[in-house]
TORTORMI-485597 format. One line per 5 residues: number of its first residue (from 0); their letters; for each residue x, y, z of N, C-alpha, C. Coordinates in pm, whole numbers, plus 50000, padded with zeros to 5 digits. Each point is the difference from the previous one (the first is absolute). Layout:
<recs>
NUM = A = X/Y/Z/X/Y/Z/X/Y/Z; ...
</recs>
This chain:
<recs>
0 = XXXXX = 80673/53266/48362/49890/50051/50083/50052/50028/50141; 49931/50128/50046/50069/50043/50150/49975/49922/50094; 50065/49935/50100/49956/49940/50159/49946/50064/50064; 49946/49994/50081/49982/50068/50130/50015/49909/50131; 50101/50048/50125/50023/49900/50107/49875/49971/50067
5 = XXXXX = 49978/49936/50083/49857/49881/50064/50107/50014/50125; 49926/49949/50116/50018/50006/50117/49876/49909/50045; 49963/49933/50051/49936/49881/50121/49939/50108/50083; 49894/49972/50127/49916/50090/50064/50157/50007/50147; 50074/49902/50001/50093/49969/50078/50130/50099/49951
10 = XXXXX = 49996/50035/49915/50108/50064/49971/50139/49954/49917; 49936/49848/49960/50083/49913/49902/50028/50010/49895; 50133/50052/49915/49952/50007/49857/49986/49899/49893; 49885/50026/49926/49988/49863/49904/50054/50080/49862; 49945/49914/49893/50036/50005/49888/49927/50133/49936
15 = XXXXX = 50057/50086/49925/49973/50150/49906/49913/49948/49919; 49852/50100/49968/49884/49983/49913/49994/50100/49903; 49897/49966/49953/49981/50102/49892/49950/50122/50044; 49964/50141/49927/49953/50098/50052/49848/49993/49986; 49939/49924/49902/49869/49985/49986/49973/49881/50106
20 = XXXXX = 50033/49920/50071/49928/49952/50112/50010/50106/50089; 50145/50052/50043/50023/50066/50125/49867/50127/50007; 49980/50082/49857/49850/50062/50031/49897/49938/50042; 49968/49895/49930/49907/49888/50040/49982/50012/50133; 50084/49950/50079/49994/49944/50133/49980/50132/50091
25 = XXXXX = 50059/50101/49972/49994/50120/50070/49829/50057/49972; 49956/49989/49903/49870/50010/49958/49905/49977/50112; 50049/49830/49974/49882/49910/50105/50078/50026/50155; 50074/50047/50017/50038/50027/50163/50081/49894/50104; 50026/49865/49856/50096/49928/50015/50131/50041/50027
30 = XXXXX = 50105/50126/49977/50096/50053/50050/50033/50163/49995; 50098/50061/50069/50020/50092/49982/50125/50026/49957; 49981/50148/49966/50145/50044/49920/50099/50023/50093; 50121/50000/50019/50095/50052/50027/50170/50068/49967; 50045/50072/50036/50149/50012/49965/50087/50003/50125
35 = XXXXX = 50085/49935/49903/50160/49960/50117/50107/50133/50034; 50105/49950/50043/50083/50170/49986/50073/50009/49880; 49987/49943/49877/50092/50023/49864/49871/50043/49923; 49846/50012/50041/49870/50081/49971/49952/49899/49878; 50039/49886/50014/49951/49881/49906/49873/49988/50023
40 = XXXXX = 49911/49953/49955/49845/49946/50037/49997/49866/50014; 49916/49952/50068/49925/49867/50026/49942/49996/50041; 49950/49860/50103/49830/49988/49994/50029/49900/50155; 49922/50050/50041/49978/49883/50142/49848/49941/49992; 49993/49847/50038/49875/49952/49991/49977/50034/50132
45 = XXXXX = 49833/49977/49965/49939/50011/50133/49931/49872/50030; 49993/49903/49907/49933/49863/49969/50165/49921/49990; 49960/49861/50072/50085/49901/49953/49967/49977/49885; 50187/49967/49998/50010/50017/49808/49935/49797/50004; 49998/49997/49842/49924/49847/49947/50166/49939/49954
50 = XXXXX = 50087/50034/49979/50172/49940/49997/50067/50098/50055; 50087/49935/50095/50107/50077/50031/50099/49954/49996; 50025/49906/49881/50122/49936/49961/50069/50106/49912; 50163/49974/50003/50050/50112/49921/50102/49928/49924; 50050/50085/49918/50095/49963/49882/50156/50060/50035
55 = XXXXX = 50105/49952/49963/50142/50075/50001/49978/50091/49952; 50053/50119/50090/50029/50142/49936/50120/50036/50013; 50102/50080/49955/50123/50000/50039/50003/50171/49983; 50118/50054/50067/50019/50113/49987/50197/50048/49959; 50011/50025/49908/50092/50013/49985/50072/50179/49997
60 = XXXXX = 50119/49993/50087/50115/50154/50049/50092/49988/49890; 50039/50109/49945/50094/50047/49935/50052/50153/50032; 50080/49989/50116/50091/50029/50131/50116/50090/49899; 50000/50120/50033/50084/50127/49930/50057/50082/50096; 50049/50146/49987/50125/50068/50075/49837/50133/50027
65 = XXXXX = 49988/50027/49836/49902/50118/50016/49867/49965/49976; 49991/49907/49956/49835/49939/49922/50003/49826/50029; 49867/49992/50065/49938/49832/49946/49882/49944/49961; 50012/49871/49907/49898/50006/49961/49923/49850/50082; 49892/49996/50011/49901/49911/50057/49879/49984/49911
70 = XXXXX = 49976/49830/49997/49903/49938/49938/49909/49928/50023; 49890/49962/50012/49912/49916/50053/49953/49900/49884; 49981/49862/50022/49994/49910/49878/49954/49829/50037; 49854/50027/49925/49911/49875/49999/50060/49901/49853; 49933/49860/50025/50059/49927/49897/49931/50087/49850
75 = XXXXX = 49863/50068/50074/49906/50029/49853/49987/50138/50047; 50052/50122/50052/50049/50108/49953/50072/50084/50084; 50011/50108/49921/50115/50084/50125/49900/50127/50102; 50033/49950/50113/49929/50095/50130/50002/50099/50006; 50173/50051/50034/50008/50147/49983/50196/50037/49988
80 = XXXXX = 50032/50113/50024/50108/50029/49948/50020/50166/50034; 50114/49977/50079/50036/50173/50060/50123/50043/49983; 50060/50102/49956/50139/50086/49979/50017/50033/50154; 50120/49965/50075/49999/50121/50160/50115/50066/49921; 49953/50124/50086/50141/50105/49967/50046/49974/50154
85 = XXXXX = 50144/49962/50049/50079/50005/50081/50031/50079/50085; 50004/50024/50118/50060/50150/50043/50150/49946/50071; 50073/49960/49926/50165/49981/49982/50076/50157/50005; 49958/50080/49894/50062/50099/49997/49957/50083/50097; 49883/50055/50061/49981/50060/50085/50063/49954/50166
90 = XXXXX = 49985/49881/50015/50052/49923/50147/50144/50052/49984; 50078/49983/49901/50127/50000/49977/50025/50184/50054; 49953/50084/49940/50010/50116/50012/49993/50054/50148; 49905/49953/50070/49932/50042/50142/50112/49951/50098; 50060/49877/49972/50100/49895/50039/50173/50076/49985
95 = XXXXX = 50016/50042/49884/50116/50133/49993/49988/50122/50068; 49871/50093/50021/49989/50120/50046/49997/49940/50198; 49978/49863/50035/50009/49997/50159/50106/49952/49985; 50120/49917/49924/50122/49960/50058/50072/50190/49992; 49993/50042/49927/50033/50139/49972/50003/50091/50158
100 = XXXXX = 49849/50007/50041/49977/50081/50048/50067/49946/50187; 50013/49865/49980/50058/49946/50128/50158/49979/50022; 50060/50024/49866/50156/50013/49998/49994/50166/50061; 49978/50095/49956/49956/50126/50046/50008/49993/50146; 49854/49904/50069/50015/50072/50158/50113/49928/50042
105 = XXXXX = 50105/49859/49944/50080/49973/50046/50132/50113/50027; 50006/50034/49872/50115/50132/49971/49983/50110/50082; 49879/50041/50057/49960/50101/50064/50035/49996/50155; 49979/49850/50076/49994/49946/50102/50166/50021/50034; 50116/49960/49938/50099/49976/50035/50077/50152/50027
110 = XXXXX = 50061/49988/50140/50077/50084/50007/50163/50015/49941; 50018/50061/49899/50126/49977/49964/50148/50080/50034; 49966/50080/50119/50090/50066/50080/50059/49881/50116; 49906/49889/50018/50092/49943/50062/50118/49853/49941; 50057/49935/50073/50056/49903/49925/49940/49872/49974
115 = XXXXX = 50061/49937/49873/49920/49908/49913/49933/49929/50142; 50088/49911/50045/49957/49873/50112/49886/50070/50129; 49966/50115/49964/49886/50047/50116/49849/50066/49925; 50032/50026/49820/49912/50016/49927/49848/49875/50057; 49889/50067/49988/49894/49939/50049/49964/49943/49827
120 = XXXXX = 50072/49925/49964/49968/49887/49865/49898/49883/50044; 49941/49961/49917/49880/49886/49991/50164/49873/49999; 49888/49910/50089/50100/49822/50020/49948/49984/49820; 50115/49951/49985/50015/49882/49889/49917/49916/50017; 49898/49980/49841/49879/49915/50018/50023/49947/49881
125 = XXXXX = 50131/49988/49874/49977/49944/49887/50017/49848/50016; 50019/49971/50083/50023/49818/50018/49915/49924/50106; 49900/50098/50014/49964/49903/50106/49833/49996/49965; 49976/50003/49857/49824/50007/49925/50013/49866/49995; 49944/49905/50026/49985/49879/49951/49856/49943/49948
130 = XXXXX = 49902/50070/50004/49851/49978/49950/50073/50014/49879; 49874/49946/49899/50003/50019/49833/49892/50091/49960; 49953/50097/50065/49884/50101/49978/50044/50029/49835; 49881/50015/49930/50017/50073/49859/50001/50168/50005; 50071/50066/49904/49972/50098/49983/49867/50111/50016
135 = XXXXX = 49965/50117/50000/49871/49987/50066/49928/50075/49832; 50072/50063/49914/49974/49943/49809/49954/49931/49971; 50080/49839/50031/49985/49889/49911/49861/49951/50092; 49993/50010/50113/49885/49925/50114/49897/50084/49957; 49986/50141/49934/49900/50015/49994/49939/49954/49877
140 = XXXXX = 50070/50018/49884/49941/49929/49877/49948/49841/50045; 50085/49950/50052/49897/49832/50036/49886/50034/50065; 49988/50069/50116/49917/50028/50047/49833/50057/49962; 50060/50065/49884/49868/50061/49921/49950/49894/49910; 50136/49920/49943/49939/49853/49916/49890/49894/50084
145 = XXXXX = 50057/50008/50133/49989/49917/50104/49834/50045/49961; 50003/50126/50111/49836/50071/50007/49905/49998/49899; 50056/49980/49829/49887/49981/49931/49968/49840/49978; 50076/49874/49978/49999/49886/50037/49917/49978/50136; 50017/50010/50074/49882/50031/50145/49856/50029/49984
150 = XXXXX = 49997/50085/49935/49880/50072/49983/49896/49864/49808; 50077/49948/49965/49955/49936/49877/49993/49910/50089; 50049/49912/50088/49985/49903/50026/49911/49977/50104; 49902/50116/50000/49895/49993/50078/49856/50014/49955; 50038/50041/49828/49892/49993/49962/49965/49860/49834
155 = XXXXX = 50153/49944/49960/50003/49914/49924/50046/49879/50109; 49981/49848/49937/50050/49891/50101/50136/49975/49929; 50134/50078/50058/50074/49972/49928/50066/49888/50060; 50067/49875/49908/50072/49917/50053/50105/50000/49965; 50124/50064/49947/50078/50003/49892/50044/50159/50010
160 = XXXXX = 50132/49969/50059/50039/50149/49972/50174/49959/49903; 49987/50046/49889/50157/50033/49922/50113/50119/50029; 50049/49972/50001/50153/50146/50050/50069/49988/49949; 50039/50099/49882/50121/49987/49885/50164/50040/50102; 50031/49905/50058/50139/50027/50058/50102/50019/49900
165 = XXXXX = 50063/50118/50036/50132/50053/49959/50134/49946/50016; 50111/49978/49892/50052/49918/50052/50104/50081/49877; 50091/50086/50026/50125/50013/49926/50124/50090/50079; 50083/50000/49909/50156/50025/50069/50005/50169/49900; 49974/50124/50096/49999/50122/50026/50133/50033/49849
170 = XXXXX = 50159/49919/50084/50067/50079/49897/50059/49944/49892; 49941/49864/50008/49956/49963/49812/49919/50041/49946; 49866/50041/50044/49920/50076/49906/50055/50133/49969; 50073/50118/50068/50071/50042/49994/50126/50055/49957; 50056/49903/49946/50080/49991/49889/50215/49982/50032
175 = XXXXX = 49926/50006/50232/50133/50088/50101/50073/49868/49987; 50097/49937/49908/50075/49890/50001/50100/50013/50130; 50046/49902/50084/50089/49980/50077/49917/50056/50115; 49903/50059/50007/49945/50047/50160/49938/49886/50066; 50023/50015/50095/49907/49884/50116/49868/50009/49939
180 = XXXXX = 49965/49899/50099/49889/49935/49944/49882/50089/50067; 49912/50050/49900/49894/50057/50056/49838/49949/50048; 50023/49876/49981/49832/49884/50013/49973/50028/50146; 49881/50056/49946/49919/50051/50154/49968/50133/50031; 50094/50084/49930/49972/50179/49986/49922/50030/50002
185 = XXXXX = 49902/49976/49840/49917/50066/49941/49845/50025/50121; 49975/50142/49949/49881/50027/50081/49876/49923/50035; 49989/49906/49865/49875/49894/49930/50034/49875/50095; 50177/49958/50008/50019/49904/50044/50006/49954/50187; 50005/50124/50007/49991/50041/50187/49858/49977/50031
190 = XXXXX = 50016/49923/50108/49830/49985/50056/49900/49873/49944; 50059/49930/49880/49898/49927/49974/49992/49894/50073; 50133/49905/50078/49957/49923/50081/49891/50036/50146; 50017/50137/50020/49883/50050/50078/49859/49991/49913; 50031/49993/49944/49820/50036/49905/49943/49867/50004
195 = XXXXX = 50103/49886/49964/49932/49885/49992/49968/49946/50177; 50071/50068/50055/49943/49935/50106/49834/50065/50020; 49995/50100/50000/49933/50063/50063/49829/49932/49891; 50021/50004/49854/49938/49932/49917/49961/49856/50053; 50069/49932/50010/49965/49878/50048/49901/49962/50130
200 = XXXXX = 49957/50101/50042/49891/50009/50103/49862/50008/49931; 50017/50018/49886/49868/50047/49876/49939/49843/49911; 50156/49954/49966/49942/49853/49907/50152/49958/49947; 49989/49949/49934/50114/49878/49935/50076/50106/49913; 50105/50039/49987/50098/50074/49981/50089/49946/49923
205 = XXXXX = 49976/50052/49897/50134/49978/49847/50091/50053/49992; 50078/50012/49916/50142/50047/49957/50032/50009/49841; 49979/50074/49976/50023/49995/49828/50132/50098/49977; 50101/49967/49897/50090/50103/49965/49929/50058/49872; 50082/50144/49999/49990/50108/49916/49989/49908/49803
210 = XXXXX = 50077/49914/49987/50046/49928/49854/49848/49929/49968; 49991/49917/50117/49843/49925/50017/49890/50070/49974; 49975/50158/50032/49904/50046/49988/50034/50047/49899; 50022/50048/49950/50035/50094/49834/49970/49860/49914; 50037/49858/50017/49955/49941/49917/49895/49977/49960
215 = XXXXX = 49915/49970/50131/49865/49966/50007/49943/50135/49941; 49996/50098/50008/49969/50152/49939/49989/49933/49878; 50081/49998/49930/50047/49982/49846/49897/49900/49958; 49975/49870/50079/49905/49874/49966/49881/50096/49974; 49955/50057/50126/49856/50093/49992/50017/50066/49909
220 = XXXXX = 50070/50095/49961/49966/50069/49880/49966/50092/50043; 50068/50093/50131/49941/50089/50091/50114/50133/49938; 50004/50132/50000/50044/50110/50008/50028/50047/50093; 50186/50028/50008/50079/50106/50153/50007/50082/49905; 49943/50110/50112/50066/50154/49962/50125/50013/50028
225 = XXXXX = 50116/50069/49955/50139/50028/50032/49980/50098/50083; 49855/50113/50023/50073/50087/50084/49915/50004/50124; 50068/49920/50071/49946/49975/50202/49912/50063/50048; 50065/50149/49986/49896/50072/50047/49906/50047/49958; 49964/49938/49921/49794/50020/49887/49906/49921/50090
230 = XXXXX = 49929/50052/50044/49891/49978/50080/49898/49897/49898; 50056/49893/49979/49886/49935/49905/50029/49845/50036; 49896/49924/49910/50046/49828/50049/50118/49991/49929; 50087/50043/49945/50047/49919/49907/50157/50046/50048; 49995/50073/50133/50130/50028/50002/50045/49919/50133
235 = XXXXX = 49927/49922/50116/50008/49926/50081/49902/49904/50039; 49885/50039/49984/49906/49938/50043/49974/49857/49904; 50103/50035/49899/49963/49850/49894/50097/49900/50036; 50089/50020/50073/50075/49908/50092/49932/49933/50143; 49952/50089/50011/49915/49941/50134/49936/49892/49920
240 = XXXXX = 49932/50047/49916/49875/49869/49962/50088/49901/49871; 50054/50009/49978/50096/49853/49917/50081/49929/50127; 50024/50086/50141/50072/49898/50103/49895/49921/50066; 49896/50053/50002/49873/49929/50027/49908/49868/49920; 50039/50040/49930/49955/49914/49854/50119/49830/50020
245 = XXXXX = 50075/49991/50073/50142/49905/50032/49890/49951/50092; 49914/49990/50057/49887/49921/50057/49924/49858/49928; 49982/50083/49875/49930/49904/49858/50071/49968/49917; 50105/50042/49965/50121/49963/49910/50089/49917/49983; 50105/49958/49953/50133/49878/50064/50019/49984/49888
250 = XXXXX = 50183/50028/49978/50041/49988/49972/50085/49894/49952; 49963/49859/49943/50015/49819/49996/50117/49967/49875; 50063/49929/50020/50059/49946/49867/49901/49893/49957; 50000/49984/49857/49893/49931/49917/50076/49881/49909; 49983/49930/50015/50012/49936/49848/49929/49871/49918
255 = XXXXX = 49983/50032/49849/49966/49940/49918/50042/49973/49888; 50010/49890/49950/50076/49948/49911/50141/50031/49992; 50016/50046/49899/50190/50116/49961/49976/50140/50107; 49900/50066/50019/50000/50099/50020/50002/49995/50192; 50079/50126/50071/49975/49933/50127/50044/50214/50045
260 = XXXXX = 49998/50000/50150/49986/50103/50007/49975/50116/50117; 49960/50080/50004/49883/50049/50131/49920/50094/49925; 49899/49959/50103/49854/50106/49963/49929/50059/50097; 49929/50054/49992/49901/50041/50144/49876/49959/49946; 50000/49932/50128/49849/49934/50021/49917/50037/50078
265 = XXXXX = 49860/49972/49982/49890/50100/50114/49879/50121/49915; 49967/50018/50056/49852/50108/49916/50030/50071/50156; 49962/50161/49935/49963/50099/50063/49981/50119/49894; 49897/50080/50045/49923/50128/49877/50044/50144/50127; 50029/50059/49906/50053/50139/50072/49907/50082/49930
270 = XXXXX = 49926/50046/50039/49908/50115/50008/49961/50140/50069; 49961/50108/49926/49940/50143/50031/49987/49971/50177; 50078/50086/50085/49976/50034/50121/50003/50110/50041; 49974/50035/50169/50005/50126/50033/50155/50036/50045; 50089/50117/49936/50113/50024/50028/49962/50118/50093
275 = XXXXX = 50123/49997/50109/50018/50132/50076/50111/50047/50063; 50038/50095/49953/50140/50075/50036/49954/50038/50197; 50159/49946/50058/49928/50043/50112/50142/50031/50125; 49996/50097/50105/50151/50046/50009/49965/50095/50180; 50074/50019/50044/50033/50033/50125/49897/50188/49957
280 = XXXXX = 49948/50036/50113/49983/50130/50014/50139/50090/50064; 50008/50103/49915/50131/50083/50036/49998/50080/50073; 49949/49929/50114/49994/50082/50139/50131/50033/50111; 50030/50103/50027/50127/50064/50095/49931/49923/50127; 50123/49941/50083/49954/49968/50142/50007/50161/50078
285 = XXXXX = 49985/49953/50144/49999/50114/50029/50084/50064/50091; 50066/50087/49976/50146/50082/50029/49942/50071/50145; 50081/50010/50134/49979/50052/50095/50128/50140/49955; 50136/49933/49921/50074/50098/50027/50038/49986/49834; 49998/50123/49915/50027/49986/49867/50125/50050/49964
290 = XXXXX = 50067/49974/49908/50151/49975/49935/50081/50146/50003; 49885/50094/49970/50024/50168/49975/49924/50039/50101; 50035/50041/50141/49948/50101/50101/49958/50089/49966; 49848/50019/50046/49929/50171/49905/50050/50105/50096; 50010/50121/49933/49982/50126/50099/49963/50017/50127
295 = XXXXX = 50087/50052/50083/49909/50005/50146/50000/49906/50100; 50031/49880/49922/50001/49884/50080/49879/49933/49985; 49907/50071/49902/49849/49896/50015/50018/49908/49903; 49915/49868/50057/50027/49906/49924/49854/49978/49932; 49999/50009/49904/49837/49964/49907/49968/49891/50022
300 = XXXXX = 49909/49958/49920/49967/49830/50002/50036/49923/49872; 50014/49928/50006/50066/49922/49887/49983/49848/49972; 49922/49919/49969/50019/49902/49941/49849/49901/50053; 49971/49890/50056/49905/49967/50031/49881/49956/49919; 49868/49971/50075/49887/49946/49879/49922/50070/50082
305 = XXXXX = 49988/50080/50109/49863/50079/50045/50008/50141/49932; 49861/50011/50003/49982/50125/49938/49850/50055/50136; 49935/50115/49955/49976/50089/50076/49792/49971/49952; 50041/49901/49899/49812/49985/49916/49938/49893/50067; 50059/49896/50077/49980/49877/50016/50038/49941/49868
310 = XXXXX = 50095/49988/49953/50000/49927/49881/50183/49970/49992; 50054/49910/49959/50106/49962/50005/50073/49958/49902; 50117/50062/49968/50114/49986/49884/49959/49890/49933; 49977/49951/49870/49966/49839/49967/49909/49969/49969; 49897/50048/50095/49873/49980/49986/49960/50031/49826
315 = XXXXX = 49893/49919/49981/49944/50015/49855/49891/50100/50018; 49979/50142/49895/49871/50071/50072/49923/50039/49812; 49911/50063/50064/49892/50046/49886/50030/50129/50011; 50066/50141/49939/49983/50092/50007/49882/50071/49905; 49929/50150/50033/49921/50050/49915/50046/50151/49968
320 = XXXXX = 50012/50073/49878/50104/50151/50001/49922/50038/49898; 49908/50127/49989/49952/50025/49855/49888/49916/49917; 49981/49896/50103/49860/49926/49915/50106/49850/49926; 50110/50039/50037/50080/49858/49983/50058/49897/50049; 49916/49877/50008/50108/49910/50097/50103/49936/49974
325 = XXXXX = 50105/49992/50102/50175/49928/49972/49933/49907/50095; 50119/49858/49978/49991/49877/50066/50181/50023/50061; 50033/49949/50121/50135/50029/49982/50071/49971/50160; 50100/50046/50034/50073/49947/50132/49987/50153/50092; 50009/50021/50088/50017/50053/50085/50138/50034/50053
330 = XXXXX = 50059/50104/49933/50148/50014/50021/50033/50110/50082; 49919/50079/50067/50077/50069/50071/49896/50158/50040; 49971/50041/50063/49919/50092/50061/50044/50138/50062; 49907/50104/49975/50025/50140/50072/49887/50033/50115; 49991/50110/50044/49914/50026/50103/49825/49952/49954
335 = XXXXX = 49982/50059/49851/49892/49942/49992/49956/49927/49847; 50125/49991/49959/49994/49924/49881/50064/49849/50049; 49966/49914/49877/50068/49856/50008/50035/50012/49824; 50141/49934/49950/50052/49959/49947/49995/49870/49918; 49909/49950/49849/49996/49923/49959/50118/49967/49902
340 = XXXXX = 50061/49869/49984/50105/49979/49844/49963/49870/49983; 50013/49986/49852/49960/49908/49937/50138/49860/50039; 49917/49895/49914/50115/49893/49996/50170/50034/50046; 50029/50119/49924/50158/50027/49961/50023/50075/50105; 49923/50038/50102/49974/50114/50102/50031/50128/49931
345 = XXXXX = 49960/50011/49892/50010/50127/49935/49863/50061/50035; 50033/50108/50108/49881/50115/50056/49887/50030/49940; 49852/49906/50016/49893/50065/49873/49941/50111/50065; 50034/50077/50115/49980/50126/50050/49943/50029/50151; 50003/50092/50028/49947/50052/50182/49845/49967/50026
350 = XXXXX = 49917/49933/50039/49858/50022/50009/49966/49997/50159; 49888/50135/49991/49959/49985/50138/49971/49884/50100; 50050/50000/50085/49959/49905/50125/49900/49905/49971; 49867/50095/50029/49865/49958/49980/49949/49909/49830; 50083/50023/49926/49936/49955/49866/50141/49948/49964
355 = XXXXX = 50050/49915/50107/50073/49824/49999/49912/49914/50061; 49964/49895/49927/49938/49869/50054/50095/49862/50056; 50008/49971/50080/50098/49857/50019/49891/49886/49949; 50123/49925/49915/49910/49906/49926/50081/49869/50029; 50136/49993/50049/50070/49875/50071/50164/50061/50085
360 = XXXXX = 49963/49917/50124/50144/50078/50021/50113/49926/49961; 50120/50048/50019/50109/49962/49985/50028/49856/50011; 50013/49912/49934/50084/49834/49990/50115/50029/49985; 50102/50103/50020/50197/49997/49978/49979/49966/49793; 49923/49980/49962/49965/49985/49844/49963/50122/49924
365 = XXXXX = 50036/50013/49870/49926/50081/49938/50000/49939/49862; 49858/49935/49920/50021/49902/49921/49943/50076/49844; 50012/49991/49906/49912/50027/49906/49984/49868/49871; 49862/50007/49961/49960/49913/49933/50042/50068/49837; 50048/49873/49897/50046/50080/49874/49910/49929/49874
370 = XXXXX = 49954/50010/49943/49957/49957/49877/50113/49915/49916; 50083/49900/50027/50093/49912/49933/49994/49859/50004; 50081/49942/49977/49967/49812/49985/50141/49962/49964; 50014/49917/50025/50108/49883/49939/50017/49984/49890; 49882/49891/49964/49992/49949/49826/49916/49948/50039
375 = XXXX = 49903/49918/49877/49932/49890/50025/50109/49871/49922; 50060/49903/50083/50002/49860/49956/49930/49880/50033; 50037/49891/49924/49940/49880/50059/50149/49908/49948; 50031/49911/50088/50114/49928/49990/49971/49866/50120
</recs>
């Protein structure tokens, strides 16, 4: 059965209800509806609640290069559960075209008619970085993990956060015998001691390895997809909620009589939740001076979130074209058209100015809700 998050008249979150009270109460004028920036629903009272005692909830990360999955998880069912798509590959790209374009004005700058020792060269700066700044790739994938963890933990009482830490040697998996040692390379493996810090401002902070969770998988009786990038529970998001599930679980040696052993001990029921794929808007910043100089010397406009409607890149809108309405993002505008695309930002077409509605602006999110689930267990 679905949750729905609760919130206190204070802004506290308590424990997830059913959907037949939450009408109830909205009925009688006991609370109202609301949504967060991942466009989840819940409910704020307007009456002090009669308990506001709460139960362990845990939330468990399963932390990737291009994809992660996240889980939310009560002893008696599962909350919710989201796929992010990463923007690794895009940061990476934007990150090549400016080291690119700044080796360029270096090459350009130097006079090479005169001699080496009077060349106007940049001072030597490779030895003297001593911060540990992360990559600005890898910082952004935490960062988006970060931002949806943030946003749950304001509307569930989470106490319990899990983090499947990475932990292997690059060129043994690899197969590169005799090469140095590569522990620490990997894209997955960069940044996580940042994550936990930054996590640990939220609640009590775990550590699970990759072997640990695949086992516990196997106990549940849960289904991985092999292929990552399937937008469904079963290709990340079922890791989130079995690292979460290490809340109610434990793993004990047993014994009785002849027989002796380990088992997992503990009750927890994994149940039907709301899944949602959810991922960066693919918005251009905005260029004063662009890569290819146009004709003439004029420079167009290029990149940015203003547009000319009052309405802004991101933004979620209602369009109307032909007696048909699109639901959709706001990607990009002409003199008197605005630009809707769906989820994939694939263009659902030009509609006049006037017949766009703004229906939420921009949260840096663009989330969609999917019709999928986990499994149902009980263990």
């Amino acid at each position: 059965m679905l949750r729905v998050p609760v919130l206190s008249p204070d802004g506290t979150p308590l424990m997830p209800t059913k959907a037949s009270r939450v009408r109830r109460w909205i009925s009688d004028g006991k609370a109202v509806g609301k949504f967060n920036d991942l466009g989840q629903f819940y409910v704020q009272l307007l009456v002090k609640s009669s308990d506001s005692k709460t139960q362990p909830i845990s939330c468990g990360i399963d932390p990737g290069k291009l994809f992660s999955g996240i889980g939310v998880q009560s002893a008696k069912s599962t909350l919710f559960t989201a796929h992010l798509e990463l923007p690794f590959k895009k940061v990476r790209e934007r990150m090549d075209n400016r080291r690119m374009m700044r080796r360029g004005r270096r090459g350009r700058r130097i006079n090479r008619k005169l001699p080496f020792h009077l060349r106007a060269h940049r001072q030597k700066r490779f030895s003297n970085r001593k911060q540990s700044k992360l990559p600005p790739s890898i910082k952004a994938n935490r960062q988006l993990e970060l931002r949806v963890i943030q946003e749950l933990c304001k509307v569930f009482p989470i106490t319990d956060i899990y983090f499947e830490y990475v932990k292997a040697d690059v060129d043994l998996t690899s197969g590169r015998k005799g090469a140095k040692s590569g522990k620490g390379f990997s894209a997955v493996m960069v940044g996580q001691k940042w994550m936990l810090k930054q996590l640990e401002k939220l609640g009590n902070v775990h550590t699970i390895y990759g072997w640990q969770t695949s086992n516990l998988r196997k106990h549940l009786r849960l289904d991985k997809s092999k292929n990552k990038s399937k937008q469904t529970a079963s290709s990340h998001a079922v890791d989130g909620v079995t690292l979460a599930c290490y809340q109610f679980l434990e793993y004990k040696a047993h014994c009785s009589g002849n027989n002796h052993g380990h088992i997992w001990q503990g009750n927890v029921t994994i149940t039907a939740c709301q899944f949602m794929v959810i991922k960066r808007p693919p918005i251009s910043r905005r260029q004063l001076h662009l890569m290819l100089p146009g004709k003439g010397g004029k420079r167009r406009k290029y990149g940015g979130t203003v547009t000319r409607h009052n309405i802004r890149k991101g933004d979620f809108v209602k369009a109307i074209k032909a007696g048909k309405v699109f639901y959709g993002w706001c990607s990009g505008d002409t003199a008197k058209h605005v630009s809707v695309s769906n989820f994939d930002w694939k263009r659902l077409g030009q509609f006049t100015a006037s017949k766009v509605v703004l229906l939420q602006r921009s949260t840096g999110l663009i989330c969609k809700q999917e019709a999928d689930f986990v499994g149902a267990t009980v263990c």
